[in-house]
C-alpha positions as CSV (number, residue, x, y, z in Angstrom):
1,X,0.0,0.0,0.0
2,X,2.9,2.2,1.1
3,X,4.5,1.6,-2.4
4,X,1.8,2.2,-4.1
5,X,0.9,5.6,-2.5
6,X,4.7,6.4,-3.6
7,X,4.2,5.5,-7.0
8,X,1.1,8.0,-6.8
9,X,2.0,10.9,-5.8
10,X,5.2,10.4,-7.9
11,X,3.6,10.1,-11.3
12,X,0.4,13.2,-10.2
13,X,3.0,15.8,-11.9
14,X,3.1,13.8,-15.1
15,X,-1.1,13.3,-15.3
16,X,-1.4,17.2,-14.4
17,X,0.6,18.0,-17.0
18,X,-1.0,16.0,-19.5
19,X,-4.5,16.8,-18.6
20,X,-3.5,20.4,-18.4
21,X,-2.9,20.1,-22.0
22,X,-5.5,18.3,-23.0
23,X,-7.9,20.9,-21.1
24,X,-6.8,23.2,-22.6
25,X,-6.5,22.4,-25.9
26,X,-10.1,20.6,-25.9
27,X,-11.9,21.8,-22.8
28,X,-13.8,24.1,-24.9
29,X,-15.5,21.3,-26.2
30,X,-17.6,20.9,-22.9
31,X,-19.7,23.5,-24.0
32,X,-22.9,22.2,-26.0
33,X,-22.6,22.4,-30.0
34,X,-24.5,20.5,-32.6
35,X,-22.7,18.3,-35.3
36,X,-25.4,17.2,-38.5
37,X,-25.2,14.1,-37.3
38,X,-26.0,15.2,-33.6
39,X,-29.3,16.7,-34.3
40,X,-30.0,12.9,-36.2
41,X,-29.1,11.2,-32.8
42,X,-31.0,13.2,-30.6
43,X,-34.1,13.2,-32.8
44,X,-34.5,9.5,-33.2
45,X,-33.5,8.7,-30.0
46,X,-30.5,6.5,-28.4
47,X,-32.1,3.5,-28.5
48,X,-32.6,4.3,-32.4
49,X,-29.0,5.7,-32.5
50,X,-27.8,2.6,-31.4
51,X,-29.9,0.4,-33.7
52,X,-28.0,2.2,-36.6
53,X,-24.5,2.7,-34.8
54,X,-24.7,-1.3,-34.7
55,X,-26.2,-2.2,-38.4
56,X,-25.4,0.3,-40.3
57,X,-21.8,1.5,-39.1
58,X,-20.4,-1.6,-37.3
59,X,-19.7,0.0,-34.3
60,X,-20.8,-2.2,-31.3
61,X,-19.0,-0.7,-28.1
62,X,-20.0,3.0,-29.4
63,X,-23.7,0.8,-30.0
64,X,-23.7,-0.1,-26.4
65,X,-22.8,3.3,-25.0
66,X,-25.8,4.3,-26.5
67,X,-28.5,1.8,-25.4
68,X,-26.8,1.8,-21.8
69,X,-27.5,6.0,-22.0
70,X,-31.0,5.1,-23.4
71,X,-31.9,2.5,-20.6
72,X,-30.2,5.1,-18.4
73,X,-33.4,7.1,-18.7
74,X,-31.2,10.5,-18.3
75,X,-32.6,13.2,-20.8
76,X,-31.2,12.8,-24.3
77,X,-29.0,16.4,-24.3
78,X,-27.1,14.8,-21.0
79,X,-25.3,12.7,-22.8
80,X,-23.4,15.5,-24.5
81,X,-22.0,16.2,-21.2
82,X,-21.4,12.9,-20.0
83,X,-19.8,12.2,-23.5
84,X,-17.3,15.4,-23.3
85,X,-16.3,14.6,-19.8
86,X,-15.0,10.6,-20.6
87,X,-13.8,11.8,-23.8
88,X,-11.5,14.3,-22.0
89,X,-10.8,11.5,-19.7
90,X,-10.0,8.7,-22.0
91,X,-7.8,11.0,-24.3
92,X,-5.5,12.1,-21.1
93,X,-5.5,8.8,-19.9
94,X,-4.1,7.8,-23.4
95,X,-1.1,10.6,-23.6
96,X,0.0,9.5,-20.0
97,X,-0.2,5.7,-21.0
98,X,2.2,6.4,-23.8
99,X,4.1,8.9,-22.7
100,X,4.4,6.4,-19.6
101,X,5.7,3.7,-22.4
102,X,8.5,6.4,-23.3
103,X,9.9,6.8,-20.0
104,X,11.2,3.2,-20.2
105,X,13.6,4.3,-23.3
106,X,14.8,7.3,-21.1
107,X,13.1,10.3,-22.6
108,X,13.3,13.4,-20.3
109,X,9.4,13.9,-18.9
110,X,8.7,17.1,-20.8
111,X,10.1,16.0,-23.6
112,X,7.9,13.0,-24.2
113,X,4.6,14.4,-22.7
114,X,5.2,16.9,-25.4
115,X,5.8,14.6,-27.9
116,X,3.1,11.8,-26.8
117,X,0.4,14.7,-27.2
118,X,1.7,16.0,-30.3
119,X,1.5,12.1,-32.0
120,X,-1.8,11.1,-30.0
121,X,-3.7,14.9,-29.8
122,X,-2.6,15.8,-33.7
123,X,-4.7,18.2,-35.8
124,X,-6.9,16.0,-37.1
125,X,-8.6,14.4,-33.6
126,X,-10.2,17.8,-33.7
127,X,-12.8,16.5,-35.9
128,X,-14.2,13.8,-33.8
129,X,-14.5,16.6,-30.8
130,X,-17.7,17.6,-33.5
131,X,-19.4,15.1,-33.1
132,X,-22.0,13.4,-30.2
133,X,-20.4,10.2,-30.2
134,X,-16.9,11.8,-29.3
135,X,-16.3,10.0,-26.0
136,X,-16.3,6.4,-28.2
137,X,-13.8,8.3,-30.7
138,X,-11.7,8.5,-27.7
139,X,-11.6,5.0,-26.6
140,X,-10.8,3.8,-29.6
141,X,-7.9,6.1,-29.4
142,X,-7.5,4.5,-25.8
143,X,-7.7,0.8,-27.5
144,X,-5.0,1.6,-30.1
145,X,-2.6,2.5,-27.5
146,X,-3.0,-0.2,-24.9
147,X,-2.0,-2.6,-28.2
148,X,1.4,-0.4,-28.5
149,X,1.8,-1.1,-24.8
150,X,1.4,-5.2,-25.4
151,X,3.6,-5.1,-28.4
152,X,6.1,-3.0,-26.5
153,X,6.4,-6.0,-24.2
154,X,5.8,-8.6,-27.2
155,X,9.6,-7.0,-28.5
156,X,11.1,-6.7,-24.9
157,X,10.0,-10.6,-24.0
158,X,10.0,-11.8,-27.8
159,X,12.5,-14.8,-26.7
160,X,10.5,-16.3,-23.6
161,X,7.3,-18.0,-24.1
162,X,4.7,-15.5,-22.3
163,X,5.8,-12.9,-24.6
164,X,3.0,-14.5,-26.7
165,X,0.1,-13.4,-24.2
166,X,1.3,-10.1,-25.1
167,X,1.0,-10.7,-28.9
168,X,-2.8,-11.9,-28.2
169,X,-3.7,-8.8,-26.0
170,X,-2.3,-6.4,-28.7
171,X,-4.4,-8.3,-31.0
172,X,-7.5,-8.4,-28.6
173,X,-6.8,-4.7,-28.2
174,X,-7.1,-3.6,-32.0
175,X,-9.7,-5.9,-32.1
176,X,-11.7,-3.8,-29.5
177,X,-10.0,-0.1,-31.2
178,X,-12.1,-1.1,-34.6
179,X,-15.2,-2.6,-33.7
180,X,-15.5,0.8,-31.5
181,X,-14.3,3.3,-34.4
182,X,-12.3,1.9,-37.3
183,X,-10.9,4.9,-38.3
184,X,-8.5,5.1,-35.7
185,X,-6.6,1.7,-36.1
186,X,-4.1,2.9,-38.3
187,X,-2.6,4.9,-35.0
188,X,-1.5,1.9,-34.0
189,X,1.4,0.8,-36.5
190,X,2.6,4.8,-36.7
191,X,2.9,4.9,-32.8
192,X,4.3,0.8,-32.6
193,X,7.0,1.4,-36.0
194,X,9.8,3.3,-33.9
195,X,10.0,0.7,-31.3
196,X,10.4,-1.9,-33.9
197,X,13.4,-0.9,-35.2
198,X,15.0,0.0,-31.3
199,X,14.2,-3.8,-30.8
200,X,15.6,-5.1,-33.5
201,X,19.1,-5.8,-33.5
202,X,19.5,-6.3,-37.3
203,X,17.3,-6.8,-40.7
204,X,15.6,-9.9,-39.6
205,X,14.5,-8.9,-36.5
206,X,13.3,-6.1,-38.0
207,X,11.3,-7.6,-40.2
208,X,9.8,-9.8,-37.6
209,X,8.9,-7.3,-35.7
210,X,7.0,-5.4,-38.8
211,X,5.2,-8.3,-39.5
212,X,4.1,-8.6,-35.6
213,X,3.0,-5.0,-36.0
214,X,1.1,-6.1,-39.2
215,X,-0.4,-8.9,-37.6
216,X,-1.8,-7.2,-34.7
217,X,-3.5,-4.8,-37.1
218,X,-4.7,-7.2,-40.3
219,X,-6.4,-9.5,-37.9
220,X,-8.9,-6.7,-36.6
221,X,-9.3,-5.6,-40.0
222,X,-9.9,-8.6,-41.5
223,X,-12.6,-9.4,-38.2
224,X,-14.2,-6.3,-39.3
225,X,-13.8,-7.0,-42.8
226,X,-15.8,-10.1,-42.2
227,X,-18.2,-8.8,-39.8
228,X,-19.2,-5.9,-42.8
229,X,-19.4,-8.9,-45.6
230,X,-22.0,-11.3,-43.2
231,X,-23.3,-9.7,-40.0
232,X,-24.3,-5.8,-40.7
233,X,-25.8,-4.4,-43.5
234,X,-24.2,-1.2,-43.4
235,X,-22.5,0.6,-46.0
236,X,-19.2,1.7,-44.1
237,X,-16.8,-0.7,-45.9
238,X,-17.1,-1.8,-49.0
239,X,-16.4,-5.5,-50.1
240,X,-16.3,-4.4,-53.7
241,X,-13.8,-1.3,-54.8
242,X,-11.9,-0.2,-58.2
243,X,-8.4,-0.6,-57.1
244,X,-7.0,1.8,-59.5
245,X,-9.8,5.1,-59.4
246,X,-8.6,4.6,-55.3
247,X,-5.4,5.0,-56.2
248,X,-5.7,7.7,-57.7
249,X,-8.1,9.4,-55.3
250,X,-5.1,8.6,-52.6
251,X,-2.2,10.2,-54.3
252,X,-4.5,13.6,-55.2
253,X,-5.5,13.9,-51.5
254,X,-2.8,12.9,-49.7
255,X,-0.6,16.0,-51.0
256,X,-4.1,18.1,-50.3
257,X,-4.2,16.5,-46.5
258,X,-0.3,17.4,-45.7
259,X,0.1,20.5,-47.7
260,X,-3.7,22.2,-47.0
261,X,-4.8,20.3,-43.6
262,X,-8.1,20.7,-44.0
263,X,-7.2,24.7,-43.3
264,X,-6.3,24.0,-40.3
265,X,-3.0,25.0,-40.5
266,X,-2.0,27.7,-43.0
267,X,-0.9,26.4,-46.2
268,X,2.3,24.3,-46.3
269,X,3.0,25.0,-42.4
270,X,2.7,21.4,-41.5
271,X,4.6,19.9,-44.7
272,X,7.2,22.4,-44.0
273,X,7.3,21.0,-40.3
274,X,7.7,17.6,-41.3
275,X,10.0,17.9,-43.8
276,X,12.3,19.5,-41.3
277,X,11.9,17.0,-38.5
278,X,12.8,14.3,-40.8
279,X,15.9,16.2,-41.6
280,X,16.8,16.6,-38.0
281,X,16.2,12.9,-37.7
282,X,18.7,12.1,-40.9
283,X,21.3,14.1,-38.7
284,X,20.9,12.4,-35.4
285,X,21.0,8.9,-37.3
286,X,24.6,10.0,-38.0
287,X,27.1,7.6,-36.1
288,X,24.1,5.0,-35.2
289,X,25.4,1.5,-35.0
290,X,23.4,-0.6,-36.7
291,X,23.5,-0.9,-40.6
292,X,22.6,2.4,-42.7
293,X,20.5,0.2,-45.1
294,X,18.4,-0.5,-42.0
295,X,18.4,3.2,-40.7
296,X,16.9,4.1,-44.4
297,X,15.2,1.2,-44.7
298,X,12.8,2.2,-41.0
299,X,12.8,6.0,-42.1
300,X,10.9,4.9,-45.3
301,X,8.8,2.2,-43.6
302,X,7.8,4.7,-41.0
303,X,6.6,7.1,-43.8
304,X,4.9,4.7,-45.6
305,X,2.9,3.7,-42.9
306,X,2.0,6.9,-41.7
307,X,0.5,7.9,-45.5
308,X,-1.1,4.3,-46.2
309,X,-2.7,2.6,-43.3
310,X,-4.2,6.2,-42.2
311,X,-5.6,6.6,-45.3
312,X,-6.8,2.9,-46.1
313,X,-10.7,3.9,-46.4
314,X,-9.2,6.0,-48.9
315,X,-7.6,3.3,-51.1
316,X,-10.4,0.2,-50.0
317,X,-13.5,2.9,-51.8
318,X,-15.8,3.3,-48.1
319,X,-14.1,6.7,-46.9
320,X,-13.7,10.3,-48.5
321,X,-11.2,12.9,-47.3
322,X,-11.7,14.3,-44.1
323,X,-9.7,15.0,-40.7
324,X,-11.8,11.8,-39.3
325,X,-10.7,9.5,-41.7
326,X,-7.3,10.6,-41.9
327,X,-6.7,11.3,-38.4
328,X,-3.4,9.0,-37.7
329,X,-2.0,10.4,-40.5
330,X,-0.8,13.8,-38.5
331,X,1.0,11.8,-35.9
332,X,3.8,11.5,-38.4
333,X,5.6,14.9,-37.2
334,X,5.5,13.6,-33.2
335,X,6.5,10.3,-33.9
336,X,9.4,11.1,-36.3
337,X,10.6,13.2,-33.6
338,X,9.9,9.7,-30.7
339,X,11.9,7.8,-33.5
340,X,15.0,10.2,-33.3
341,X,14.9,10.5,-29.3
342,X,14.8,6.6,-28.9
343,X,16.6,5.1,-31.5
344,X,19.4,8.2,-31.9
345,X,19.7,8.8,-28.3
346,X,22.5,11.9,-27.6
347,X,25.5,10.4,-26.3
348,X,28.4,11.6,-24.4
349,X,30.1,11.5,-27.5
350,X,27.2,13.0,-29.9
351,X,28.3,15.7,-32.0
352,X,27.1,19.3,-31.8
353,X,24.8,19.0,-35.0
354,X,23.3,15.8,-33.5
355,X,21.9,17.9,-30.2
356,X,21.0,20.8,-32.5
357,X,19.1,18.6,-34.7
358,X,17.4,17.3,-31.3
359,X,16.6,20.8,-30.2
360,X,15.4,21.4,-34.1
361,X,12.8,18.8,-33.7
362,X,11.2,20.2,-30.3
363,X,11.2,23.6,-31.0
364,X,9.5,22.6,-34.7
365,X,6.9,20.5,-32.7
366,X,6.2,23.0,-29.5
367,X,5.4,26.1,-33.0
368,X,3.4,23.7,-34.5
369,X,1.4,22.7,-30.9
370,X,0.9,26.6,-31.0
371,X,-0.4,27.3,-33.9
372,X,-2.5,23.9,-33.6
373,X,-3.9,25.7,-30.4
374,X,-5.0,28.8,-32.2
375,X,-6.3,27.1,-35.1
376,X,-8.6,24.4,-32.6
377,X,-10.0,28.0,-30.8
378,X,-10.8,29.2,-34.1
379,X,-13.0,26.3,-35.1
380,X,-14.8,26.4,-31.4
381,X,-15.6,29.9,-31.5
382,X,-16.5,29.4,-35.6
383,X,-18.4,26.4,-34.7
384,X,-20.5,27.9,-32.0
385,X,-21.3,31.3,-34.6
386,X,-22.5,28.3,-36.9
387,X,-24.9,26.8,-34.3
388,X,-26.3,30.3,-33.7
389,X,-26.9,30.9,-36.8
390,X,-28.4,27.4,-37.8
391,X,-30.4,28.2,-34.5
392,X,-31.9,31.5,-35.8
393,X,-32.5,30.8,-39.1
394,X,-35.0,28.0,-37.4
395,X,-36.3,30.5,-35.5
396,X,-37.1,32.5,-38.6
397,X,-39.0,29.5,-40.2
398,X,-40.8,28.9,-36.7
399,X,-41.8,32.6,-36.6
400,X,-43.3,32.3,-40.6
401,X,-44.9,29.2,-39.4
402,X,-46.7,30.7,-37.1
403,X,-47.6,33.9,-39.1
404,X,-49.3,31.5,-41.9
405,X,-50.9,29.1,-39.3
406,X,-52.6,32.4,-37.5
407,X,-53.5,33.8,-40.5
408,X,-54.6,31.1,-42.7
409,X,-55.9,28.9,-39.8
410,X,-54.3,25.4,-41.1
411,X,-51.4,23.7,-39.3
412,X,-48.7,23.0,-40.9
413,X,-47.4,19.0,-40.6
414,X,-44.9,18.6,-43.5
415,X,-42.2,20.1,-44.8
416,X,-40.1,19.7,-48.7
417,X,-36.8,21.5,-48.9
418,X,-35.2,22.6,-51.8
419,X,-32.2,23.8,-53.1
420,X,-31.5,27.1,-55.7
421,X,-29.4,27.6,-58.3
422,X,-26.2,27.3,-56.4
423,X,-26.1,24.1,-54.2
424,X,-26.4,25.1,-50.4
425,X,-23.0,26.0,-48.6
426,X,-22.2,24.0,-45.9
427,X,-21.2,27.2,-44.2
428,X,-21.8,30.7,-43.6
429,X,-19.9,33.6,-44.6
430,X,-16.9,34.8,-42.8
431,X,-16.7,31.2,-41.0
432,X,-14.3,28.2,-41.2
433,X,-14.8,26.8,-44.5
434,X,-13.8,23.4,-46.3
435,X,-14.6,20.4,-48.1
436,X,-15.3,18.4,-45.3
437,X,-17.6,17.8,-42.0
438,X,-15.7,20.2,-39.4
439,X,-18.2,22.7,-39.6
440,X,-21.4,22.0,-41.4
441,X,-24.7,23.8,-40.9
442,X,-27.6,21.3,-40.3
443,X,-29.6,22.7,-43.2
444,X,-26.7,21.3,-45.8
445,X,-27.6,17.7,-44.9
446,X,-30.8,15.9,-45.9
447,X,-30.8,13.4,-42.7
448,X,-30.2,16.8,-40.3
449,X,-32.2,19.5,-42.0
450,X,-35.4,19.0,-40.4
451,X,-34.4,17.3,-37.0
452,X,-32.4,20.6,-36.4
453,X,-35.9,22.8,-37.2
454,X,-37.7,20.4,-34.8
455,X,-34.8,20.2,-32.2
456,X,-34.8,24.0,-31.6
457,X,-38.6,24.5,-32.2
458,X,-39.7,21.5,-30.2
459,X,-41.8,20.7,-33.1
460,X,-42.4,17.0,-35.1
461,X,-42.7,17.8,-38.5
462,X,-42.8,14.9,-41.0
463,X,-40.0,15.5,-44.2
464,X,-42.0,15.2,-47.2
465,X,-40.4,14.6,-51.0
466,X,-40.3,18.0,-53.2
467,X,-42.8,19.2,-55.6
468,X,-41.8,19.4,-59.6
469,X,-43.6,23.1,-60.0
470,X,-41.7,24.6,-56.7
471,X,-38.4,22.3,-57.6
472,X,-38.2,24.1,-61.1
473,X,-38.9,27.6,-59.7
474,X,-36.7,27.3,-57.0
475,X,-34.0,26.0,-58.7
476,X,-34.2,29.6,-61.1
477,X,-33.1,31.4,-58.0
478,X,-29.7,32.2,-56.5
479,X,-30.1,33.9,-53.2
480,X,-26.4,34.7,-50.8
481,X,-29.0,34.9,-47.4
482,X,-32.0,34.0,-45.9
483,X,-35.4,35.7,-47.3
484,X,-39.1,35.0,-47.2
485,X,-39.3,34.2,-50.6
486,X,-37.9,30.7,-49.6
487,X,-40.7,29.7,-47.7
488,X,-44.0,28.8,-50.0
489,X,-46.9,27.6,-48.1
490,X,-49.3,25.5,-49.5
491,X,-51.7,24.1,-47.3
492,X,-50.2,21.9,-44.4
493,X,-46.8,21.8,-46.1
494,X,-44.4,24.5,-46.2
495,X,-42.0,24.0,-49.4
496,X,-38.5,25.4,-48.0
497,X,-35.2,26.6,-50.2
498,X,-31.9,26.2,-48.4
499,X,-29.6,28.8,-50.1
C-alpha cells in the first residue's frame, strides 16, 4: 500500500501536466454544439442511435454506450456532457499511458509528454470533438494504445514464451479499437513502428517485428472486414472497390491532406514541419550503430505507414477525405521526432549538430502545438457562430410558421426543402470553411435539415419529398442569405429553399 501511494504521488506531476494540455486544448469542447449528425441522434432517440451505430456503421462498443445512455433514462442532451467529460478523460489517460511507455527508453518527462500529445492529440482528432459520439472516438484512441503497450512487451520478451500473451492482448486490443471506431486503427502501426526498429538488432529482427505489427492490425481488420461482408448491413466498408480510381483518389489527396490540412493550419506549415523534423532525424541517425540500409530502410517504412494505413478507407472505396478518416495520418511529425529520441539517443560523445538537430525537432513541434492551439480555438468559436446561426435561421421559419398558421388557420405538418441555383453551402460567410464535415450547418444535410428545425422548435414535422412546380422555380433562383421568398406555403406543407 505504502509503495503504491509512492508510486502515486510520484507520477500526479506527469497526469497534471498531460491533462493540463489536454484541457486546454479541448476543454472548450464541454460546452454544447450541434454536429449534423448530432441533431440525427437526438431526434430518433439512443435506443434508435444505437440500432444504426450497430447495423449500419459496425460499431458495437460505441452501440452499447448508446443503449446503456438510453436504458439510463437521463434526458437525451445529458449525454453531450457525460460524452465530453469521458472523452477528455480517456484522451489524457491515453497521452499519459504512452508517454508512460517512453519513460522506459529514457526520454526526459517534458520531452515525451510533449511529444506523446503532439502524436496522439494531432490536428486532425479535432474533428471527432464535433461530433456526439466523441467520447467512443476517444476510446478507440485508448484501444490503439494499450495494443502499443502489449507489443512493446511482445519485442522486450520476444525470446521467452509468455511474450505471446502479449502478442494476443495487442491483438484483442485492436480488435476492440475497430469494432468501437475503425478509423482510428491505423494509429497503432505509426505509434508501434519506432519501437520496432529499437528492438531489433539487425534486418531480420526487423522484419519480424513489422510483421508482428502487421499482424496485430490485419487481424482486426480482416474481423471487421468479415463482420461488414455477413453480419451488418451497413455501408461503411465496401467489399467491392476499383483498385486503380482509389489510387488515384489517394495520391490527389494525400498532397491536399499534408500540404492544405483541412485549413487547419495555413498552407504548407505542417509539410514544412515535417520535412524538417525528418531532416533533424537524418542528422541524429549519424554515427548509429546498426547498418545504414536499415536506418533508411525504417525511415521509409515509417513514412509509408504513416500515408497508407491512415488513409486505407481512402484506397479500399468506403471513406472520403476528411480529418476523421485521416486522423493517424498527423501523428507523423510527433512520432518522427519519438523515432529520433529513442533510436538516436545523444550520447556523451554525440556531436554538436546531433543535439542541435534534437533541439530542431522540439522547438519545430512545440510552433506547431501553437499554432495547432489557435487554429482548434478558431473552429470552437466558428463552430459555436454556426450553431447560432443554424439556431436562428430556425427560428425565422418557426416565426413564418406561425404567421401562416394564424392567418390562414391550417397547421402546418410537412415540410419539402429545396435547393436554388447554387447548391447550399455548408457554411456561412466569414466562417471556417472546407470540403469536409468540421463545420457544417444542419440545413446542408438531408438526414439533419429538419431534426435541427424540430430540435430548436420543439416541433415534429414529417420531411416530405419535393414538388416538380416549386423544384423548377426554385432551382431559377440564386439567393447569398436568408429571405421570405424561400418559404411557400401551401396548405399543411411548407416548401423550403436552403440557399
Amino acid at each position: 500500500m505504502h509503495n503504491l501511494l509512492s508510486k502515486t504521488v510520484k507520477e500526479k506531476y506527469s497526469v497534471l501536466k498531460v491533462f493540463f494540455l489536454v484541457l486546454l486544448f479541448f476543454g472548450a469542447n464541454v460546452f454544447l454544439s450541434f454536429s449534423t449528425d448530432s441533431y440525427s441522434t437526438l431526434s430518433a432517440g439512443f435506443h434508435t442511435a444505437a440500432q444504426d451505430m450497430l447495423e449500419r456503421n459496425g460499431r458495437p462498443i460505441i452501440a452499447l454506450i448508446y443503449k446503456l445512455h438510453s436504458l439510463s433514462g437521463l434526458p437525451g442532451i445529458s449525454f453531450y456532457y457525460i460524452s465530453s467529460g469521458l472523452a477528455l478523460l480517456f484522451l489524457g489517460i491515453a497521452v499519459w499511458l504512452y508517454q508512460k511507455l517512453l519513460a522506459r527508453y529514457s526520454l526526459p518527462e517534458n520531452i515525451r509528454i510533449l511529444l506523446a500529445f503532439a502524436s496522439i492529440a494531432n490536428i486532425y482528432i479535432i474533428e471527432y470533438f464535433m461530433f456526439i459520439e466523441k467520447c467512443g472516438f476517444m476510446l478507440a484512441i485508448l484501444f490503439n494504445v494499450i495494443a502499443v503497450q502489449c507489443i512493446c512487451g511482445f519485442f522486450e520478451r520476444k525470446n521467452t514464451h509468455p511474450c505471446n500473451v502479449f502478442l494476443l492482448c495487442a491483438v484483442l486490443a485492436m480488435t476492440l479499437a475497430v469494432f468501437t471506431y475503425q478509423g482510428t486503427v491505423a494509429l497503432f502501426v505509426v505509434l508501434s513502428i519506432p519501437f520496432a526498429f529499437y528492438h531489433a538488432k539487425n534486418f531480420r529482427e526487423y522484419v519480424c517485428n513489422i510483421i508482428s505489427i502487421g499482424v496485430c492490425y490485419a487481424v482486426p481488420v480482416l474481423l471487421a472486414f468479415a463482420a461488414f461482408k455477413w453480419v451488418f448491413n451497413g455501408t461503411r466498408l465496401q467489399t467491392d472497390f476499383n483498385l486503380l480510381a482509389n489510387l488515384k483518389e489517394f495520391f490527389g489527396g494525400l498532397w491536399m491532406c499534408n500540404m492544405e490540412t483541412f485549413d487547419i493550419f495555413p498552407h504548407y506549415i505542417f509539410l514544412l514541419a515535417v520535412l524538417l523534423i525528418l531532416a533533424a532525424a537524418v542528422i541524429s541517425a549519424r554515427g548509429t550503430d546498426k547498418p545504414a540500409f536499415l536506418e533508411k530502410l525504417h525511415i521509409l517504412v515509417l513514412f509509408a505507414a504513416a500515408c497508407v494505413f491512415p488513409a486505407a478507407t481512402i484506397l479500399q472505396g468506403s471513406g472520403w477525405w476528411t480529418p476523421r478518416t485521416v486522423y493517424p495520418l498527423a501523428s507523423i511529425a510527433g512520432v518522427l521526432a519519438i523515432n529520433s529520441f529513442i533510436n538516436h539517443p545523444i550520447q556523451p560523445d554525440s556531436t554538436a549538430s546531433v543535439c542541435i538537430a534534437k533541439r530542431v525537432s522540439i522547438a519545430v513541434i512545440a510552433v506547431l502545438l501553437v499554432v495547432q492551439y489557435f487554429g482548434f480555438t478558431r473552429l470552437y468559436i466558428d463552430k459555436y457562430k454556426l450553431n447560432a446561426l443554424d439556431e436562428s435561421r430556425c427560428c425565422y421559419v418557426g416565426q413564418a410558421i406561425s404567421e401562416y398558421e394564424e392567418t390562414s388557420g391550417i397547421e402546418i405538418r410537412k415540410i419539402a426543402f429545396y435547393t436554388d441555383a447554387e447548391s447550399a453551402i455548408p457554411t456561412y460567410p466569414h466562417l471556417y470553411s472546407h470540403t469536409g464535415d468540421l463545420i457544417c450547418s444542419s440545413f446542408n444535410q438531408s438526414w439533419s435539415d429538419l431534426s435541427a428545425l424540430n430540435y430548436y422548435l420543439g416541433t415534429n414535422y414529417e420531411k416530405v419529398d419535393p414538388v416538380e412546380k416549386y423544384d423548377i422555380y426554385f432551382s431559377e433562383k440564386n439567393w447569398d442569405h436568408l429571405s421570405q421568398g424561400q418559404l411557400i406555403f401551401d396548405g399543411d406543407t411548407l416548401h423550403l429553399c436552403i440557399y
